[in-house]
N, CA, C and O of each residue as an XYZ file, in Angstrom:
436
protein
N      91.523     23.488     67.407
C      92.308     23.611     66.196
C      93.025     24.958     66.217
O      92.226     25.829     66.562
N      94.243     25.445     65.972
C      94.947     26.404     65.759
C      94.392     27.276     64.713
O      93.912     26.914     63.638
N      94.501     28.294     65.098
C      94.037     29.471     64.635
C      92.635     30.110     64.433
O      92.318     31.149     63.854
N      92.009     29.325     64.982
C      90.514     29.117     65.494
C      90.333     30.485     66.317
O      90.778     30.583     67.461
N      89.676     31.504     65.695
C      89.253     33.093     66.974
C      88.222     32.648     67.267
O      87.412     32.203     66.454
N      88.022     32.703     68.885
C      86.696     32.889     69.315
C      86.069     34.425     69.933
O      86.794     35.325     69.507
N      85.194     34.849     70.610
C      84.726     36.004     71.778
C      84.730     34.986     72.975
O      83.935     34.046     73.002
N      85.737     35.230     74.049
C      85.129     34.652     75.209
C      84.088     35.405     76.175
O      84.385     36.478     76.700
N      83.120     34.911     76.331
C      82.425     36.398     76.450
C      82.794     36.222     78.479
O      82.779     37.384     78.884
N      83.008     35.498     79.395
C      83.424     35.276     80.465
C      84.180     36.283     80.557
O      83.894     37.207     81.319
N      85.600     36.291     79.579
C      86.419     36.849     79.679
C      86.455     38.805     79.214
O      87.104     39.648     79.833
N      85.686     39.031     78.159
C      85.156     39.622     77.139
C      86.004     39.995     76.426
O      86.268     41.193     76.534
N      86.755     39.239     75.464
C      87.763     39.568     74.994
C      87.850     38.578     73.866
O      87.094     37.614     73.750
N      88.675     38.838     73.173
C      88.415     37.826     71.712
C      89.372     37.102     72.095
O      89.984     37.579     73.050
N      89.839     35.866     71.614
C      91.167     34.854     72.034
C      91.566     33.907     70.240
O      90.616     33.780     69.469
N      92.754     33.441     69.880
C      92.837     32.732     69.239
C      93.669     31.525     69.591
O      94.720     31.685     70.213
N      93.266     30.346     69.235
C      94.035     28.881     69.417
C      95.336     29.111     68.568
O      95.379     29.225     67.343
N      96.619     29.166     69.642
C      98.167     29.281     69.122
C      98.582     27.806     69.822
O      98.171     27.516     70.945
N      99.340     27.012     69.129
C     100.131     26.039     69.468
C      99.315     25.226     70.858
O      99.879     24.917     71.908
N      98.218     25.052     70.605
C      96.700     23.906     71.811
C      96.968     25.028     72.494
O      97.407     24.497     73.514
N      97.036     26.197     72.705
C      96.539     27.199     74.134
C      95.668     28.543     73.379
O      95.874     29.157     72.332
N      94.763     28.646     74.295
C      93.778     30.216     74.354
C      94.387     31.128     74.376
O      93.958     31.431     75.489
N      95.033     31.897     74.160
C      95.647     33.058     73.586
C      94.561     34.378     73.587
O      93.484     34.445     72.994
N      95.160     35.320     74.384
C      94.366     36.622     74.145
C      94.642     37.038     72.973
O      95.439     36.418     72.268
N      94.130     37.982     72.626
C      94.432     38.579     70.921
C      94.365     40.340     71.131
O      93.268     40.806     71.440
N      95.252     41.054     71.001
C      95.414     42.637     71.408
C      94.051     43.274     71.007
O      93.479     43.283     69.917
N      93.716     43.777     72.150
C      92.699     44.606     72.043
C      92.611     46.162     72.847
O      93.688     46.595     73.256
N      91.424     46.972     73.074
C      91.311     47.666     73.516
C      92.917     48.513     73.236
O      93.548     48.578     72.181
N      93.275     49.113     74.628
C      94.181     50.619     74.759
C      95.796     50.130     73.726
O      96.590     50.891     73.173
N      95.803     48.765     73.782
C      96.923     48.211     72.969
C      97.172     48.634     71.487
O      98.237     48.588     70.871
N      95.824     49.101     71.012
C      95.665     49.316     69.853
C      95.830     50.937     69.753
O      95.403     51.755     70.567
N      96.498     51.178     68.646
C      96.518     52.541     68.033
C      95.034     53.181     67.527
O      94.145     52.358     67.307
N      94.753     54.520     67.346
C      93.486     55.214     67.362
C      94.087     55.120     65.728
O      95.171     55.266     65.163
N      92.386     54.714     65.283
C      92.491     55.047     63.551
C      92.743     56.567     63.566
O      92.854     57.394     64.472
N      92.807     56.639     61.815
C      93.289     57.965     61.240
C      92.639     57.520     59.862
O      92.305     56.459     59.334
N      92.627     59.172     59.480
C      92.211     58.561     57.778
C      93.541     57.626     57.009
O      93.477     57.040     55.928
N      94.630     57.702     57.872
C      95.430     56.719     57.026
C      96.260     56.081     57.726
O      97.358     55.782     57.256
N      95.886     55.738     59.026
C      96.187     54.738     59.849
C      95.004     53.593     60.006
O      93.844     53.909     60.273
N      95.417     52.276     59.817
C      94.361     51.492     60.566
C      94.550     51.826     62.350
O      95.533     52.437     62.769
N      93.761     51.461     63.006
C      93.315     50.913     64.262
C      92.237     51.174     65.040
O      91.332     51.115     64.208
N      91.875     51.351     65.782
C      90.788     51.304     66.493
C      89.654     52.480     66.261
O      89.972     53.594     65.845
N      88.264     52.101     66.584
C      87.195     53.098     66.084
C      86.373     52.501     67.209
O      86.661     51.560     67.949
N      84.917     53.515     67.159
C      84.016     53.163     67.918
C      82.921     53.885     67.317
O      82.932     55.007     66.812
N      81.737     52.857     67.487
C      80.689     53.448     67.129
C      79.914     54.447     67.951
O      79.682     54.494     69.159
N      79.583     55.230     66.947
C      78.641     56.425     67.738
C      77.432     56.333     68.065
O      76.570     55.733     67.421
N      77.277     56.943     69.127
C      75.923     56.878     69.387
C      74.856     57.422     68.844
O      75.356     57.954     67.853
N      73.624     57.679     68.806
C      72.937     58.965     68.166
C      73.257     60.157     68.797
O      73.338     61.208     68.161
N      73.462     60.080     70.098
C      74.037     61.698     70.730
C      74.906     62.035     70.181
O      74.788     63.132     69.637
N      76.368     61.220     70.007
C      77.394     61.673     69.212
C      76.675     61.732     67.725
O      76.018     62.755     67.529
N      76.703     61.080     67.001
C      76.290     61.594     65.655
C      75.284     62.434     65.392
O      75.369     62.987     64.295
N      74.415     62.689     66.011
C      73.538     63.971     66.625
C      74.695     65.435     66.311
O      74.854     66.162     65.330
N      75.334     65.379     67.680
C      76.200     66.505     67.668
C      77.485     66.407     66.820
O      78.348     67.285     66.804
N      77.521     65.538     66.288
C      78.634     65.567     65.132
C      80.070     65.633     65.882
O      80.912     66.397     65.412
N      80.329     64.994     66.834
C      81.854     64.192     67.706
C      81.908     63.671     66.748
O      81.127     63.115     65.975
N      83.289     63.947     66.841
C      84.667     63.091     66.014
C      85.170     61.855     66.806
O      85.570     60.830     66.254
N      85.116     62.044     68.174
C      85.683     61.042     68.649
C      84.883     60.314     69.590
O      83.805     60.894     69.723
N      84.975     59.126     70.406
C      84.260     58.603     71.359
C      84.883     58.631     72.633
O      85.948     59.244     72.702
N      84.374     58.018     73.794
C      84.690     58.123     75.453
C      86.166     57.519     75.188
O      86.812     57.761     76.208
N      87.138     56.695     74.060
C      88.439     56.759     74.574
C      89.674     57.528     73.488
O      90.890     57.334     73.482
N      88.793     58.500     72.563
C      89.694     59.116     71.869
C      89.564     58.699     70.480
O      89.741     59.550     69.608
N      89.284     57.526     70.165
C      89.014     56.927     69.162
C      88.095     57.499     68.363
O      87.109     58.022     68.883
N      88.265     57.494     66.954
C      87.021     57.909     66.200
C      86.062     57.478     66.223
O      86.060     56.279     66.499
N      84.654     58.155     65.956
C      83.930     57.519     65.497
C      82.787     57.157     64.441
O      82.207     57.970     63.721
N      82.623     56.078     64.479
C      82.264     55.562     62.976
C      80.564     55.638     63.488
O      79.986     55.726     64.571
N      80.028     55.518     61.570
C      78.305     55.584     61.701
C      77.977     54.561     60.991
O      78.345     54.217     59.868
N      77.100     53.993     61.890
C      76.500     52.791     61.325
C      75.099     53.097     60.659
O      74.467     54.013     61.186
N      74.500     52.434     59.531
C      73.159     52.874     58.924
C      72.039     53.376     59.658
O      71.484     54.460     59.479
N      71.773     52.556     60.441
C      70.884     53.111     61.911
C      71.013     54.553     62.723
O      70.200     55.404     63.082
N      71.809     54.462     62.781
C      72.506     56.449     63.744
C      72.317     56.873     62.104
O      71.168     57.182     61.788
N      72.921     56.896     61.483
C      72.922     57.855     60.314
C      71.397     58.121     59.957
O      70.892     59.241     60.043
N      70.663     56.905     59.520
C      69.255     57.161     58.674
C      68.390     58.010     60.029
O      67.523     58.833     59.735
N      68.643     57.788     61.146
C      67.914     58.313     62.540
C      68.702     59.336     62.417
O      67.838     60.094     61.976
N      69.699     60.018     62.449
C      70.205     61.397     62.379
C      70.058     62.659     61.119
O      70.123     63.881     61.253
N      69.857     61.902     59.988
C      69.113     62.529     58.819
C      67.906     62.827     59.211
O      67.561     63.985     59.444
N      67.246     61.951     59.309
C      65.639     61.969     59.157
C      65.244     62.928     60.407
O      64.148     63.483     60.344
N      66.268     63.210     61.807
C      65.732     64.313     62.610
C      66.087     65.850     62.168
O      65.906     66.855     62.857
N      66.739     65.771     60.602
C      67.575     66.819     60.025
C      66.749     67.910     59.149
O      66.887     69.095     58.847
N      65.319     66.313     58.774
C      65.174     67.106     57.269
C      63.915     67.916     57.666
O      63.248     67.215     58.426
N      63.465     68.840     57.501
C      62.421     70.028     57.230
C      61.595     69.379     57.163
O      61.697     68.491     56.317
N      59.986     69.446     58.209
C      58.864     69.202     57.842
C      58.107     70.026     57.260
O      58.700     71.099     57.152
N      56.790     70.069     56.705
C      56.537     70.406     55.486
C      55.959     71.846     56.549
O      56.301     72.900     56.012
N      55.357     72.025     57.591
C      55.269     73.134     57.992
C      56.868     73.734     58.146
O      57.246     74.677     57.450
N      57.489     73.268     58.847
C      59.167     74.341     58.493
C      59.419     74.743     56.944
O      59.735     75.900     56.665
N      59.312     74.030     56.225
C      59.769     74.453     54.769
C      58.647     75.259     54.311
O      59.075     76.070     53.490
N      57.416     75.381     54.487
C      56.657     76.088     53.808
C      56.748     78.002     54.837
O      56.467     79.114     54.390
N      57.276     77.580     56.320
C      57.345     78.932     57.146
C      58.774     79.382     56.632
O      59.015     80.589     56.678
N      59.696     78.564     56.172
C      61.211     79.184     55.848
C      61.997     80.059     56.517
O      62.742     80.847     55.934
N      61.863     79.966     58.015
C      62.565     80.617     58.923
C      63.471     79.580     59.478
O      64.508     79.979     60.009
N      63.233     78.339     59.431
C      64.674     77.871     59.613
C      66.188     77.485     58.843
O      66.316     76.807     57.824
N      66.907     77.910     59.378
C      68.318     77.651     58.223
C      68.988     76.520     58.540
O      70.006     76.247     57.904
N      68.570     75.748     59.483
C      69.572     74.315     59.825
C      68.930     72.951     59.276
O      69.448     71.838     59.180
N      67.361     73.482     58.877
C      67.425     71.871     58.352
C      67.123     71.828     57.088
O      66.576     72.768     56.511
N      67.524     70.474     56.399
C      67.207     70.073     55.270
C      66.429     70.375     53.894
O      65.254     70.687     54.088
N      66.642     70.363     53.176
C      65.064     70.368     51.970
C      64.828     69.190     51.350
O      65.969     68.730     51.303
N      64.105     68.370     50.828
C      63.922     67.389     50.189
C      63.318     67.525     49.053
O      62.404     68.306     49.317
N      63.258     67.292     48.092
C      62.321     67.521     46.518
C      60.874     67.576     47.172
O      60.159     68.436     46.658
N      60.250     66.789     48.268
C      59.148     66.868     48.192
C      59.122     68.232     49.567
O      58.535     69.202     49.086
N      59.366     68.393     50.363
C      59.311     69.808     50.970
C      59.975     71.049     50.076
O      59.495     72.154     50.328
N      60.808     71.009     49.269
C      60.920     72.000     48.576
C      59.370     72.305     47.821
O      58.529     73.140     48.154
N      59.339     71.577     46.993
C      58.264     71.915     46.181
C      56.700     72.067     46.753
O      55.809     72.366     45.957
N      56.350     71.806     48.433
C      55.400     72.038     49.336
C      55.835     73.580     49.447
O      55.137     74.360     48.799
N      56.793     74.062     50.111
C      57.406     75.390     50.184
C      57.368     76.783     48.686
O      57.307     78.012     48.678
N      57.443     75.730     47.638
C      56.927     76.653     46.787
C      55.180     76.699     46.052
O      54.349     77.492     45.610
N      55.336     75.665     46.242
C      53.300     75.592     46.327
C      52.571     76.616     47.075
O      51.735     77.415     46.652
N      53.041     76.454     48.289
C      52.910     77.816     49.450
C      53.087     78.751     49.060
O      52.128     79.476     49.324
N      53.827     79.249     48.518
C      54.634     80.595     48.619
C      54.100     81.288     46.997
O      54.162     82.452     46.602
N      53.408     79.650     46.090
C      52.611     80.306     44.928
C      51.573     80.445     44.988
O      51.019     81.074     44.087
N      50.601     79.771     46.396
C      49.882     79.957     46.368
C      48.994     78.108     45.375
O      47.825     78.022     45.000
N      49.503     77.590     45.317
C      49.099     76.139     44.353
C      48.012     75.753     45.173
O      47.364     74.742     44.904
């Protein structure tokens, strides 16, 4: 049926049914690199990239965070309750509940 997209995965490329023929459908380098106010192309990051906070991926393209890299890149961010209660580090996190471990400590609670 026309206009039918599939993934050929043989091929690896997406295709749509134009006039009874398989039709490639523009992908990859064809496509323009998104922008905050351009559509086109993105790529997801890895945890290394979202780790080190890259803007872009292996073809220039931005890249985007999916819930997974993000909640795994926070959670290696935030202060455990021995860092927050020693307070010599300045790069990670506080949370209501390590803040208030850090001042328990520091009152003596």
């Amino acid at each position: 049926m026309n206009g039918t997209i599939i993934y050929n995965t043989t091929a690896g490329e997406f295709q749509v049914r134009q006039a009874g023929a398989w039709v490639t459908l523009a992908s990859g380098s064809t496509q323009p690199n998104a922008s905050t106010t351009v559509a086109g192309k993105v790529e997801i990051g890895t945890q290394t990239e979202v780790d080190a906070g890259t803007d872009t991926g292996g073809t220039g393209a931005i890249t985007v965070v999916i819930p997974s890299t993000f909640n795994t890149g926070i959670t290696n961010k935030i202060a455990s309750q021995a860092q927050a209660e020693a307070g010599t580090d300045n790069t990670k996190l506080m949370t209501p509940l390590s803040t208030a471990q850090a001042i328990n400590k520091s009152l003596k609670f």
